[in-house]
PDB file as gemmi writes it, atoms N, CA and C in Angstrom:
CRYST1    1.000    1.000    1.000  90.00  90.00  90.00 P 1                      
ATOM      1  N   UNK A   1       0.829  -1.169   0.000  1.00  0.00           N  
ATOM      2  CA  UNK A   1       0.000   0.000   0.000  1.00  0.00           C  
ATOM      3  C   UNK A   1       0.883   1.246   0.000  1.00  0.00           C  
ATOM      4  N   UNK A   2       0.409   2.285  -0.306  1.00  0.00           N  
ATOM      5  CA  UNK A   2       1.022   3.570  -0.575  1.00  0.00           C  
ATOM      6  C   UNK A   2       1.038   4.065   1.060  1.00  0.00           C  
ATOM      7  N   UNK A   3       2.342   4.793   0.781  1.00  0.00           N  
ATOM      8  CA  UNK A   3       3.140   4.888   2.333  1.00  0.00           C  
ATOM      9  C   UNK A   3       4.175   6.046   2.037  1.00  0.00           C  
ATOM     10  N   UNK A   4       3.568   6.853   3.266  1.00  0.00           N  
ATOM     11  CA  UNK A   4       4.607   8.298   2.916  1.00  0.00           C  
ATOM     12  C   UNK A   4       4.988   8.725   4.333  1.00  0.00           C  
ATOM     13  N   UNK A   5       6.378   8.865   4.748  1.00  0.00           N  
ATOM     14  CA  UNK A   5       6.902   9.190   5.987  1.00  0.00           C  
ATOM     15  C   UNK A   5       7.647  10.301   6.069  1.00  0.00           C  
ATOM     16  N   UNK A   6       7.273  11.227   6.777  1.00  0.00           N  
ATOM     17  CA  UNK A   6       8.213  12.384   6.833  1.00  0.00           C  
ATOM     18  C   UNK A   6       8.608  12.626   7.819  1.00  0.00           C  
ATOM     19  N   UNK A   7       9.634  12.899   8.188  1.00  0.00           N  
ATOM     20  CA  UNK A   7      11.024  13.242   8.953  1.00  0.00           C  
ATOM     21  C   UNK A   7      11.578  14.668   8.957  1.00  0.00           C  
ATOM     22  N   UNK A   8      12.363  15.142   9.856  1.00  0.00           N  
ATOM     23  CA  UNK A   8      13.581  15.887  10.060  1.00  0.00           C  
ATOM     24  C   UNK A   8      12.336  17.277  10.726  1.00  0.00           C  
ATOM     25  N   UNK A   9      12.008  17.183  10.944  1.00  0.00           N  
ATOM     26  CA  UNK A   9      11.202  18.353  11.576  1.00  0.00           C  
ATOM     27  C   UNK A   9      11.830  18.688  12.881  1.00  0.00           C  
ATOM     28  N   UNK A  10      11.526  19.894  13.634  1.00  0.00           N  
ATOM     29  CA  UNK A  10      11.924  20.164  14.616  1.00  0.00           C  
ATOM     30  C   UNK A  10      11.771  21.547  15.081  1.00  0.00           C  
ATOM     31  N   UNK A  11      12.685  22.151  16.697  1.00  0.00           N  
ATOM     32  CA  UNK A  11      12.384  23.335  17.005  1.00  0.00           C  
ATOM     33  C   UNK A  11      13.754  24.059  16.270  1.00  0.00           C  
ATOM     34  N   UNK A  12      13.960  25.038  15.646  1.00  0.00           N  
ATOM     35  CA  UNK A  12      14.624  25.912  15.163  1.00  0.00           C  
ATOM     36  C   UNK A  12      14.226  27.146  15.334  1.00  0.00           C  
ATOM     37  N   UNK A  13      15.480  28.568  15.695  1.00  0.00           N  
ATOM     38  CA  UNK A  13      15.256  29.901  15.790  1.00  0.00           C  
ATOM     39  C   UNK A  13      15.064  30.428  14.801  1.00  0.00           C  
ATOM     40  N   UNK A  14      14.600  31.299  14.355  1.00  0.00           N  
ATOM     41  CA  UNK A  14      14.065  32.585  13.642  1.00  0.00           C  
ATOM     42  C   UNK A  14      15.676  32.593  12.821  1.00  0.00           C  
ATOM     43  N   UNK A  15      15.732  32.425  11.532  1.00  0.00           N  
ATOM     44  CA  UNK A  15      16.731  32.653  10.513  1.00  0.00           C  
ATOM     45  C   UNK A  15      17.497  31.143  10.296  1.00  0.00           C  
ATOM     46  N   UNK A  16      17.063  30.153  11.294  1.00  0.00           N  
ATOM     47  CA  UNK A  16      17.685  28.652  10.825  1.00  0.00           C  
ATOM     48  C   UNK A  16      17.190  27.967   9.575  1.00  0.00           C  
ATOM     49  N   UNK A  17      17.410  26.620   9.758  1.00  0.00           N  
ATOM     50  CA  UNK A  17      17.532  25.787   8.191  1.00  0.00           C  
ATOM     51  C   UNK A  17      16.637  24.492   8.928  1.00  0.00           C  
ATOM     52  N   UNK A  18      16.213  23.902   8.124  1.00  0.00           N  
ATOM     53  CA  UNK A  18      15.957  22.308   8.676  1.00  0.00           C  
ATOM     54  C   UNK A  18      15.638  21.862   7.246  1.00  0.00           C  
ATOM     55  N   UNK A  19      15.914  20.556   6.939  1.00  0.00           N  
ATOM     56  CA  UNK A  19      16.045  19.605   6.281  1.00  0.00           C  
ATOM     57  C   UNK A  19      14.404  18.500   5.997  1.00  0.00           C  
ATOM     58  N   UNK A  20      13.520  18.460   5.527  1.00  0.00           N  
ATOM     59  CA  UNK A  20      12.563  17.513   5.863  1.00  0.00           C  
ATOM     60  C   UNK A  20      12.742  16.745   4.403  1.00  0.00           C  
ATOM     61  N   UNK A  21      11.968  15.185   4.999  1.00  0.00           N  
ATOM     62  CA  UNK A  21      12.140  14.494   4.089  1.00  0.00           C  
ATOM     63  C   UNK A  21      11.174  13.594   4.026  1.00  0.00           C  
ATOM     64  N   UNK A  22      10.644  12.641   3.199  1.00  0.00           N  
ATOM     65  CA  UNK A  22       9.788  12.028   3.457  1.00  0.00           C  
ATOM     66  C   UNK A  22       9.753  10.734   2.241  1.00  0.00           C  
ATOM     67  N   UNK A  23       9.705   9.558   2.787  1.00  0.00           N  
ATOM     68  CA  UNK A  23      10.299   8.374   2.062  1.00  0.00           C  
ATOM     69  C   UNK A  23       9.016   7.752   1.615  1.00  0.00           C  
ATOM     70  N   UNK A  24       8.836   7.609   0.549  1.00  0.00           N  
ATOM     71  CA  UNK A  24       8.224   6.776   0.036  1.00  0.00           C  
ATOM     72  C   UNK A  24       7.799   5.007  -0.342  1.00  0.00           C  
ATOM     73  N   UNK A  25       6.939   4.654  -0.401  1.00  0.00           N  
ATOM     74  CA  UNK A  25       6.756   3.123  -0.361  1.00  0.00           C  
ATOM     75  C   UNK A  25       5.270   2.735  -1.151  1.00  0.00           C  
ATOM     76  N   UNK A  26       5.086   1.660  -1.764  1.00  0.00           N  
ATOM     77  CA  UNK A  26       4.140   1.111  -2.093  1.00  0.00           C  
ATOM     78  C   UNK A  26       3.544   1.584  -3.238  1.00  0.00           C  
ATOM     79  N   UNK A  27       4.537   2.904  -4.093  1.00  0.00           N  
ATOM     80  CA  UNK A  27       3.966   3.109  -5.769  1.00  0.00           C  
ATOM     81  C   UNK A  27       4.900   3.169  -6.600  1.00  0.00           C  
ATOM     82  N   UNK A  28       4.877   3.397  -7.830  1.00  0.00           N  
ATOM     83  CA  UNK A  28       6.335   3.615  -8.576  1.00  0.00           C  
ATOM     84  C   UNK A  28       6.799   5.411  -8.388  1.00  0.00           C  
ATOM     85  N   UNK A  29       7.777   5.821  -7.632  1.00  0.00           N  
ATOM     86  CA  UNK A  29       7.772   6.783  -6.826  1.00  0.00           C  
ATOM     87  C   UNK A  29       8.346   7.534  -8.272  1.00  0.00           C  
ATOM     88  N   UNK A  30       9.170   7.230  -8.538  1.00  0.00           N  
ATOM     89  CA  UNK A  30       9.794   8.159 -10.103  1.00  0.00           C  
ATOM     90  C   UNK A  30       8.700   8.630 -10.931  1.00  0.00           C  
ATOM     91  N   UNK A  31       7.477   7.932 -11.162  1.00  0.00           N  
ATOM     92  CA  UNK A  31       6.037   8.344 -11.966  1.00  0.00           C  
ATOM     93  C   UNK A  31       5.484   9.411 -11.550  1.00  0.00           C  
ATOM     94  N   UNK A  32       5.703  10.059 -10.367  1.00  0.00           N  
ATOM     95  CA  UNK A  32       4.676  10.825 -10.016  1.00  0.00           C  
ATOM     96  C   UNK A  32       5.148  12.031  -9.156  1.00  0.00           C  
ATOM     97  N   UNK A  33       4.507  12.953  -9.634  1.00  0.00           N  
ATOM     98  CA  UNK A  33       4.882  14.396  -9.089  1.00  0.00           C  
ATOM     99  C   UNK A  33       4.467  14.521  -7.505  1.00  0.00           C  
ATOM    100  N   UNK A  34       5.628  15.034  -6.762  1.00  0.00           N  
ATOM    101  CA  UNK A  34       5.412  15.115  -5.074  1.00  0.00           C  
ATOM    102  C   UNK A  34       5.137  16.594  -4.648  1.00  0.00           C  
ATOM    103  N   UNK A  35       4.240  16.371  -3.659  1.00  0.00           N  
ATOM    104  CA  UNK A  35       4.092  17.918  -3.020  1.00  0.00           C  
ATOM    105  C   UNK A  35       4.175  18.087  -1.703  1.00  0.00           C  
ATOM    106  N   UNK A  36       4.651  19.239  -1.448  1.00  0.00           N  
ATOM    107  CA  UNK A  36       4.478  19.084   0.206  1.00  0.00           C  
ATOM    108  C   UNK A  36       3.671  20.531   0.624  1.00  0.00           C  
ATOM    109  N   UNK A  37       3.079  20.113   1.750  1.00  0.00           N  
ATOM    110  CA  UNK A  37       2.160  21.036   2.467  1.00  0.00           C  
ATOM    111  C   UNK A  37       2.115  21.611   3.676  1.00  0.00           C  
ATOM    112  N   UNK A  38       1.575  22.511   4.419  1.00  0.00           N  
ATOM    113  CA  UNK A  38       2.092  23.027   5.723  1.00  0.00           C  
ATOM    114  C   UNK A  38       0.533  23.149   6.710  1.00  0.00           C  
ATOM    115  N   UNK A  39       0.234  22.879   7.282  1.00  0.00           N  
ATOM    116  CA  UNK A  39      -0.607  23.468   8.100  1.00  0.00           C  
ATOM    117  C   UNK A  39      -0.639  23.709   9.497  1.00  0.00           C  
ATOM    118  N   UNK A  40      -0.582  25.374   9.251  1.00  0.00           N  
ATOM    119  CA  UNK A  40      -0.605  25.826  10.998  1.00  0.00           C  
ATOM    120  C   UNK A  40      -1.886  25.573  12.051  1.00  0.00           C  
ATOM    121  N   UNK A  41      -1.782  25.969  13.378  1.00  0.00           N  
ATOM    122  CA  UNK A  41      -2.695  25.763  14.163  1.00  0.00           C  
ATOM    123  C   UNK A  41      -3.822  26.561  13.627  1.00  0.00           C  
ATOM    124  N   UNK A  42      -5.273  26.485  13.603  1.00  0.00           N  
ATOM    125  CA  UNK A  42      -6.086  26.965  13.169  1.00  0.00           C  
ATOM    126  C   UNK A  42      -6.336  27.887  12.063  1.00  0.00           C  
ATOM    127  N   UNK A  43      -5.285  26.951  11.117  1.00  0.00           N  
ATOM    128  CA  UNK A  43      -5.327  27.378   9.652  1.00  0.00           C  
ATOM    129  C   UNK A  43      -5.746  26.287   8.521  1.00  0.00           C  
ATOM    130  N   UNK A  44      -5.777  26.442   7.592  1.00  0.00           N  
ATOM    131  CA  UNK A  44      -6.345  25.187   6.234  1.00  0.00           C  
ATOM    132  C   UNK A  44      -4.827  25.022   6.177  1.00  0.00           C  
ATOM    133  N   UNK A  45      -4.586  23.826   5.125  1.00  0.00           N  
ATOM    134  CA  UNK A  45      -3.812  23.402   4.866  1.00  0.00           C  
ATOM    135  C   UNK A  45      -3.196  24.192   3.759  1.00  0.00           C  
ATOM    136  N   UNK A  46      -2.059  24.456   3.341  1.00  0.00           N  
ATOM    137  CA  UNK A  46      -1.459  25.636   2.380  1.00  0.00           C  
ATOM    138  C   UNK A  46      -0.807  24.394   1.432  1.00  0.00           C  
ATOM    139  N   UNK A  47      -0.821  24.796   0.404  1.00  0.00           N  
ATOM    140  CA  UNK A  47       0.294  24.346  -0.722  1.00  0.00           C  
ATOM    141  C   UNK A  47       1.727  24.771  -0.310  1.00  0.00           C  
ATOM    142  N   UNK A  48       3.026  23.880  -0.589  1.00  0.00           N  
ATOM    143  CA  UNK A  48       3.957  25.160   0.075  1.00  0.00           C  
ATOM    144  C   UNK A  48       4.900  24.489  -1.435  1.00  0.00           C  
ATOM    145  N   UNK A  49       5.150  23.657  -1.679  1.00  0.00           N  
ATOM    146  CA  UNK A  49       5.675  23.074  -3.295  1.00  0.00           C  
ATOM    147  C   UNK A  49       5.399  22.026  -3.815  1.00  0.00           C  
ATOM    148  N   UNK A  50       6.093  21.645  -4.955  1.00  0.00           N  
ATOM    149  CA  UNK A  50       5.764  20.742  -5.579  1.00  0.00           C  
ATOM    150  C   UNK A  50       6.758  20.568  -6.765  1.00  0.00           C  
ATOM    151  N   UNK A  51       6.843  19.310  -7.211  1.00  0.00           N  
ATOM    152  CA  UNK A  51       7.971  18.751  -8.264  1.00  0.00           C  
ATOM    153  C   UNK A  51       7.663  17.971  -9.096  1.00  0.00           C  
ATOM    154  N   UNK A  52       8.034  17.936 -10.158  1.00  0.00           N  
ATOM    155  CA  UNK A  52       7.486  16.969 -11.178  1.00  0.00           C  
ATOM    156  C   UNK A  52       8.440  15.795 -11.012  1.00  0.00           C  
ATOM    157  N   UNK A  53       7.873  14.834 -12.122  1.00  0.00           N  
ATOM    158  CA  UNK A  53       8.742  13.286 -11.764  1.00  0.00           C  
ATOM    159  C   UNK A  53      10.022  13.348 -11.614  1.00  0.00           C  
ATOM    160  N   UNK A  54      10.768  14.242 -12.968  1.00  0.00           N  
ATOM    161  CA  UNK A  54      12.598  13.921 -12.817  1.00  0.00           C  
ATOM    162  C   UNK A  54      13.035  14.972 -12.297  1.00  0.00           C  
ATOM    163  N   UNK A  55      12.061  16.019 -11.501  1.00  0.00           N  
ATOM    164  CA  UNK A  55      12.523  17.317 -10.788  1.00  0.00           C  
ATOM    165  C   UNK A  55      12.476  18.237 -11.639  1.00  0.00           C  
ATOM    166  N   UNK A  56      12.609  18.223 -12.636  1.00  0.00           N  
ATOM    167  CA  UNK A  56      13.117  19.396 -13.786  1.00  0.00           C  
ATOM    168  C   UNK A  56      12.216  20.534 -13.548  1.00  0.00           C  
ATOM    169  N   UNK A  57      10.553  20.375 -13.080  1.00  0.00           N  
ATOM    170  CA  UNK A  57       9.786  21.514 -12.556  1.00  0.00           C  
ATOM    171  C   UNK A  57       9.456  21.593 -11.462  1.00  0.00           C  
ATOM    172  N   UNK A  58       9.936  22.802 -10.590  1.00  0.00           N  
ATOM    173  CA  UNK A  58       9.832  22.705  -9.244  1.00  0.00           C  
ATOM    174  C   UNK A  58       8.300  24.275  -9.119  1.00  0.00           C  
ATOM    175  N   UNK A  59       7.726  24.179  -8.288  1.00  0.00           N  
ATOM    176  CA  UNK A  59       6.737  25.885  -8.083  1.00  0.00           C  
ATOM    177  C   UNK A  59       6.794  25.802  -6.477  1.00  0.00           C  
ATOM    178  N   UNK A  60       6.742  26.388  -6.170  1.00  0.00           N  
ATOM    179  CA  UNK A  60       6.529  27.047  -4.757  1.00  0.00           C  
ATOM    180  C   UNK A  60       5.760  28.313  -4.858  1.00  0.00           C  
ATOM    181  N   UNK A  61       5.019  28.035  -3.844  1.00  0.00           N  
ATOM    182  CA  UNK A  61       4.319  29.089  -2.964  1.00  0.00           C  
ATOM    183  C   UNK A  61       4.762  30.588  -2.871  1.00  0.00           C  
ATOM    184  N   UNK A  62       3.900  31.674  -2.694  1.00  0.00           N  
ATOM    185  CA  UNK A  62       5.118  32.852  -3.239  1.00  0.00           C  
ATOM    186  C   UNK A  62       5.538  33.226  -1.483  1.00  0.00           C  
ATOM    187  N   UNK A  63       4.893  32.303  -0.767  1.00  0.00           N  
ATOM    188  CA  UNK A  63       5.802  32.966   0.828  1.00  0.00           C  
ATOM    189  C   UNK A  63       6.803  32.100   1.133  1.00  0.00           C  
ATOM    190  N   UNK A  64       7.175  31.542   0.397  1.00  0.00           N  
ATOM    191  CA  UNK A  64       8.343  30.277   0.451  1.00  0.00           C  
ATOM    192  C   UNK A  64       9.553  30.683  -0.595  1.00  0.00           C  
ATOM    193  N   UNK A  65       8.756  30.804  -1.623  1.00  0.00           N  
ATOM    194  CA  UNK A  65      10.244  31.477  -2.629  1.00  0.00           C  
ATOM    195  C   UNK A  65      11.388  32.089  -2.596  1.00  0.00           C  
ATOM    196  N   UNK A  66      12.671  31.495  -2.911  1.00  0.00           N  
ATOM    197  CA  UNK A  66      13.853  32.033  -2.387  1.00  0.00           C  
ATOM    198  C   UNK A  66      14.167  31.682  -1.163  1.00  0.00           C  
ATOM    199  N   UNK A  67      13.113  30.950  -0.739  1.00  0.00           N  
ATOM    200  CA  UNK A  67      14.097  30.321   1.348  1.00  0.00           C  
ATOM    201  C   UNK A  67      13.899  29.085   1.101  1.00  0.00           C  
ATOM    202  N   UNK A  68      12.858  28.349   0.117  1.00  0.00           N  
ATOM    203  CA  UNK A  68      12.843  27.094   0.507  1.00  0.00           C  
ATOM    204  C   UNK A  68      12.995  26.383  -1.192  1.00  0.00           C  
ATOM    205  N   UNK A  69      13.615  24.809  -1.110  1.00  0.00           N  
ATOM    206  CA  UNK A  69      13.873  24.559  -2.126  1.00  0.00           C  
ATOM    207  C   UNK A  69      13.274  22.932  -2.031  1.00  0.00           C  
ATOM    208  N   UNK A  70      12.132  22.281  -3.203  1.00  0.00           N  
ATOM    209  CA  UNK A  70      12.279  21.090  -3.062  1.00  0.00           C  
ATOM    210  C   UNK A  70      12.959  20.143  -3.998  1.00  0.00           C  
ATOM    211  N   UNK A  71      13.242  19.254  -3.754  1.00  0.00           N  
ATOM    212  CA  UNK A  71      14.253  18.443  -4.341  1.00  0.00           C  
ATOM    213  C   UNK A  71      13.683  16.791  -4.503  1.00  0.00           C  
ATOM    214  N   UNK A  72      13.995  15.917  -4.739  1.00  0.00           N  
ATOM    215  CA  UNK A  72      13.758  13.851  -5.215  1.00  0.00           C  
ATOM    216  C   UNK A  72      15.201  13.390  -5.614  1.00  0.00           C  
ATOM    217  N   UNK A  73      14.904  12.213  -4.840  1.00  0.00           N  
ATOM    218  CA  UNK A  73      15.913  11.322  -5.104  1.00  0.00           C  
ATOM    219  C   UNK A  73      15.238  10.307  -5.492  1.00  0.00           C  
ATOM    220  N   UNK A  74      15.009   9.918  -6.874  1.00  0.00           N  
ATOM    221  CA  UNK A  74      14.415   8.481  -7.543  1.00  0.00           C  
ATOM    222  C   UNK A  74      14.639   7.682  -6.787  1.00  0.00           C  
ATOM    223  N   UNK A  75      16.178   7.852  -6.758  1.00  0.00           N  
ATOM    224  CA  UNK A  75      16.708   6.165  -6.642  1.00  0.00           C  
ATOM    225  C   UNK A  75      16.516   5.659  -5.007  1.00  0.00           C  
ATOM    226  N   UNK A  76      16.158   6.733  -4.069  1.00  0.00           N  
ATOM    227  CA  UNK A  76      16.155   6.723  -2.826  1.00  0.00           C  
ATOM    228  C   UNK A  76      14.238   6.783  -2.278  1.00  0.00           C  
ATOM    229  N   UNK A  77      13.383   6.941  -3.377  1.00  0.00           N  
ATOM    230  CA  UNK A  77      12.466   7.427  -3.118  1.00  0.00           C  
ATOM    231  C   UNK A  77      11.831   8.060  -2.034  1.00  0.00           C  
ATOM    232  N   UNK A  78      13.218   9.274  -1.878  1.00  0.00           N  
ATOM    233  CA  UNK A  78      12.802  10.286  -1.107  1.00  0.00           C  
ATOM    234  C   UNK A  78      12.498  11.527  -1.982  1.00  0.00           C  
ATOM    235  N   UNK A  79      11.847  12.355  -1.692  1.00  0.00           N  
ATOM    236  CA  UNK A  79      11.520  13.980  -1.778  1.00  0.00           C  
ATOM    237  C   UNK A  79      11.506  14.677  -0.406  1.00  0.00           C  
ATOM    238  N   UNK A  80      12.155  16.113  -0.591  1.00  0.00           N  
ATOM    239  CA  UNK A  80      13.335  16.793   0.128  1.00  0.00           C  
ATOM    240  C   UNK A  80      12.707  17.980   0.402  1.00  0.00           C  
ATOM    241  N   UNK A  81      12.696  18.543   1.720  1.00  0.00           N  
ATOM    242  CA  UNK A  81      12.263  19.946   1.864  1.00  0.00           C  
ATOM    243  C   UNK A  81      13.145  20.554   2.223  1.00  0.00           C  
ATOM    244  N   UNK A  82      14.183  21.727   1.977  1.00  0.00           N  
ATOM    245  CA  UNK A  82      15.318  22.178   2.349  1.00  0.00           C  
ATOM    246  C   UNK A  82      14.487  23.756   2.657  1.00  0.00           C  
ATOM    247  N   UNK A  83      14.461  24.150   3.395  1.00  0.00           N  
ATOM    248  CA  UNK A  83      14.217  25.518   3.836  1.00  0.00           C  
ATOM    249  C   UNK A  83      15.007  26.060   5.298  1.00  0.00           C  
ATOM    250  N   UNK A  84      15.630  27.488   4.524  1.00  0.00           N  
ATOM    251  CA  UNK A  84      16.216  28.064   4.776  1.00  0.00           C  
ATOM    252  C   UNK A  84      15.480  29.736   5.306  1.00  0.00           C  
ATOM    253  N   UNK A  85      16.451  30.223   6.023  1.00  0.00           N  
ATOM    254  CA  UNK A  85      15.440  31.559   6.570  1.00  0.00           C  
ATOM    255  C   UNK A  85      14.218  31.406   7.149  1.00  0.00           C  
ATOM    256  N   UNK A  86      14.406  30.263   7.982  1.00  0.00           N  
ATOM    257  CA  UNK A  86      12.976  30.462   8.466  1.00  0.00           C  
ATOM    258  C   UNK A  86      11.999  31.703   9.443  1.00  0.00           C  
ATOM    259  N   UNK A  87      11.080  31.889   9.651  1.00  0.00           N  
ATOM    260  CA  UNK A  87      10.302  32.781  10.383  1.00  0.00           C  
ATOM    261  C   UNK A  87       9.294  32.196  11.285  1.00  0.00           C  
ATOM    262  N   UNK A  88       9.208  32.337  12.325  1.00  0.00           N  
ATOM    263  CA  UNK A  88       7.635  32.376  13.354  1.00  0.00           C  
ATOM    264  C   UNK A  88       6.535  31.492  12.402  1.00  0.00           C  
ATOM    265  N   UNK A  89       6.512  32.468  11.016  1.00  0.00           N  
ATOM    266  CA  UNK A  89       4.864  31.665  10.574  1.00  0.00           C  
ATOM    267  C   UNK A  89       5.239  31.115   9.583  1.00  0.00           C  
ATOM    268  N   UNK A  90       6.742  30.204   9.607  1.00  0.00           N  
ATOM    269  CA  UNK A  90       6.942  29.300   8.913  1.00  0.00           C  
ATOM    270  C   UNK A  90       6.343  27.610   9.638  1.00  0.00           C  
ATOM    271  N   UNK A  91       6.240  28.233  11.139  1.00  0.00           N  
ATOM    272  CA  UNK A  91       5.630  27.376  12.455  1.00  0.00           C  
ATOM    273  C   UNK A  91       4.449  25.968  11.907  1.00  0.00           C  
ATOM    274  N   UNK A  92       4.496  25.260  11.320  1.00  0.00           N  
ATOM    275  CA  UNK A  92       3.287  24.511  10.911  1.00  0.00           C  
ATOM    276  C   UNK A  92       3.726  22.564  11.360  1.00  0.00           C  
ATOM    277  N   UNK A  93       3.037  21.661  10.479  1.00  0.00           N  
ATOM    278  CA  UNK A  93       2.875  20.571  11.093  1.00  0.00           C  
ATOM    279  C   UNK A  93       3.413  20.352   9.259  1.00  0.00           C  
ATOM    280  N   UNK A  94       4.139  19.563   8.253  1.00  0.00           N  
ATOM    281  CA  UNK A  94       4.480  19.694   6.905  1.00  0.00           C  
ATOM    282  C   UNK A  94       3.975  18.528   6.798  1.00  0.00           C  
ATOM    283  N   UNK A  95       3.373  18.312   6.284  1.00  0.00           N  
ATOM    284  CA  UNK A  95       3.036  16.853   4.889  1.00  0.00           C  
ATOM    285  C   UNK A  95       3.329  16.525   3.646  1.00  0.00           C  
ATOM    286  N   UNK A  96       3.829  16.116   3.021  1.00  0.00           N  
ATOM    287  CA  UNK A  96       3.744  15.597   1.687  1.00  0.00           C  
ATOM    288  C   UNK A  96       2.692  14.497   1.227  1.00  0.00           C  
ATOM    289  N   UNK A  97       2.277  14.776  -0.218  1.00  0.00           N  
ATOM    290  CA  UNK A  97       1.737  14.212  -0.633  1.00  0.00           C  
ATOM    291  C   UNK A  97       2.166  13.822  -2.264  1.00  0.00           C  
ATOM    292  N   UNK A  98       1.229  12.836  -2.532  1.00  0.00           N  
ATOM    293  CA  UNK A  98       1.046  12.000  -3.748  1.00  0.00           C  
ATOM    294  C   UNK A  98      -0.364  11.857  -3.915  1.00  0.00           C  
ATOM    295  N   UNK A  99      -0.598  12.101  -5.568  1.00  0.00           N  
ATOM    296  CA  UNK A  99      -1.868  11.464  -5.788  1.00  0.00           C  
ATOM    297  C   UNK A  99      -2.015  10.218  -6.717  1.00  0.00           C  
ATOM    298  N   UNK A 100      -2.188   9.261  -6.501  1.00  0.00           N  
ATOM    299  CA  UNK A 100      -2.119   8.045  -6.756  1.00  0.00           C  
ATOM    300  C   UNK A 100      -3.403   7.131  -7.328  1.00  0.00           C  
ATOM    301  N   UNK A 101      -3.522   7.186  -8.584  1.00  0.00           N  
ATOM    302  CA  UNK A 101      -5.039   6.566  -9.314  1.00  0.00           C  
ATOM    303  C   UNK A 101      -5.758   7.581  -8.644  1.00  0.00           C  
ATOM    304  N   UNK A 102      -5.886   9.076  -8.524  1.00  0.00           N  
ATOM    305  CA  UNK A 102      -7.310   9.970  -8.364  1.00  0.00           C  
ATOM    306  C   UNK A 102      -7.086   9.873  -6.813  1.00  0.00           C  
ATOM    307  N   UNK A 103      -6.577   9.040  -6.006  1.00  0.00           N  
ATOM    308  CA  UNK A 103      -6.875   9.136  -4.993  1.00  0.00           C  
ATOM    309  C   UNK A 103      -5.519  10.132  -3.817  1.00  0.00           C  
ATOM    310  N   UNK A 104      -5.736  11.068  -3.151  1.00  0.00           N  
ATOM    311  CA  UNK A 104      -4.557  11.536  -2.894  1.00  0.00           C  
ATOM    312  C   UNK A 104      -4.128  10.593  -1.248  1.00  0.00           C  
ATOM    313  N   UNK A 105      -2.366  10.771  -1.009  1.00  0.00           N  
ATOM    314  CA  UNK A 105      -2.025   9.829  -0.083  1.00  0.00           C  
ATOM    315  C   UNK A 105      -1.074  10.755   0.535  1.00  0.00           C  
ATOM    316  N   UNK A 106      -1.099  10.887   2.180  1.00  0.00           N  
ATOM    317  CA  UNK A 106      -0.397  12.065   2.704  1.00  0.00           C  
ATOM    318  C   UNK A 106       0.282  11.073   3.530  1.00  0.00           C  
ATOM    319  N   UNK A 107       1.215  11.770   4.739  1.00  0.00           N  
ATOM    320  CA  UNK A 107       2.426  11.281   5.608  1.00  0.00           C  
ATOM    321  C   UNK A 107       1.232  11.411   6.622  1.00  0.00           C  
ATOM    322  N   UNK A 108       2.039  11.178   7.652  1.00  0.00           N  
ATOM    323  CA  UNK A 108       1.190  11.749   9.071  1.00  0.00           C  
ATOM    324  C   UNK A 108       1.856  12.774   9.275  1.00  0.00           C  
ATOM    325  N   UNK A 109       2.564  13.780   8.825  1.00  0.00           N  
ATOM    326  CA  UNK A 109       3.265  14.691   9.014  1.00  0.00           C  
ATOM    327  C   UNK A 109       4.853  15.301   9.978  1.00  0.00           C  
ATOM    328  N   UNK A 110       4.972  15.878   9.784  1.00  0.00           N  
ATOM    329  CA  UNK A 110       6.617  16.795  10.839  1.00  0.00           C  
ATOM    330  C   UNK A 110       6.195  17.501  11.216  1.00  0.00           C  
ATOM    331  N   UNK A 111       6.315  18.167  12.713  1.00  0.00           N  
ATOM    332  CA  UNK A 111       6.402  19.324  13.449  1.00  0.00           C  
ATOM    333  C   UNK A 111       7.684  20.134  12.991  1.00  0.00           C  
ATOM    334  N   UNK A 112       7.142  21.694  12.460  1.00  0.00           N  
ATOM    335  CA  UNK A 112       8.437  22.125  12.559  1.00  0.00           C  
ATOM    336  C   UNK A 112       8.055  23.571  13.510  1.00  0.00           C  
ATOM    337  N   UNK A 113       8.913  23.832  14.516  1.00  0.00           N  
ATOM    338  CA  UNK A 113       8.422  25.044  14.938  1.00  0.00           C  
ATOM    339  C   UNK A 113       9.902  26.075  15.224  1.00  0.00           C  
ATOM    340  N   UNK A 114       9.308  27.455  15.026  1.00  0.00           N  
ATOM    341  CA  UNK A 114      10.163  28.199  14.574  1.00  0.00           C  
ATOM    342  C   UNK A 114      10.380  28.479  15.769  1.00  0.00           C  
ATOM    343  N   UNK A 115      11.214  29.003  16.715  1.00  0.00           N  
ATOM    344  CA  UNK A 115      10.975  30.652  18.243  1.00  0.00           C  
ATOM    345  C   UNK A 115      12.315  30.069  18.630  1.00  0.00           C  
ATOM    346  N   UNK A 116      12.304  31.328  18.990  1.00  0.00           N  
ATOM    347  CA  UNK A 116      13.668  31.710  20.113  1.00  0.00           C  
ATOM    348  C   UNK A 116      13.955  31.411  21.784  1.00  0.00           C  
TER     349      UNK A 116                                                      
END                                                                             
């Protein structure tokens, strides 16, 4: 079955980096474009990027642009959240997703929280 785990989350200050990642299992992971998502406390869930199969098209969100970068490793069937400069209301819970035959398939998510 389709299986998505994400990792590397954590507490970081105001201008740090963190690394998230999230491993894939149970589809042909190279076929299909990955996204990842953010949702804060008593907010909807935000788009924050997204990548096509061999990476070559990446979009982000325009409050993410320039701090955060996503990335895939086929051969590892991971996809990569590298963000940099973080802020306070970068503060959310991150998911990635896949949509898989119409049906979409998320992680249980990362805590990442920003403060000093």
């Amino acid at each position: 079955q389709v299986q998505l785990v994400e990792s590397g989350g954590g507490l970081v200050q105001p201008g740090g980096s963190l690394r998230l990642s999230c491993a894939a299992s149970g589809f042909n992971f190279s076929s299909y474009p990955m996204i990842w998502y953010r949702q804060a406390p008593g907010k909807e869930r935000e788009l924050v990027a997204s990548i096509s199969t061999s990476g070559g098209t990446r979009k982000y969100a325009d409050f993410v642009k320039g701090r955060f970068t996503i990335s895939r490793d086929n051969a590892k069937n991971t996809v990569y959240l590298y963000m940099n400069s973080l802020k306070p209301e970068d503060m959310a819970v991150y998911y990635c997703k896949v949509r898989w035959y119409e049906n979409d398939y998320w992680g249980q998510g990362t805590q990442v929280t920003v403060s000093s």
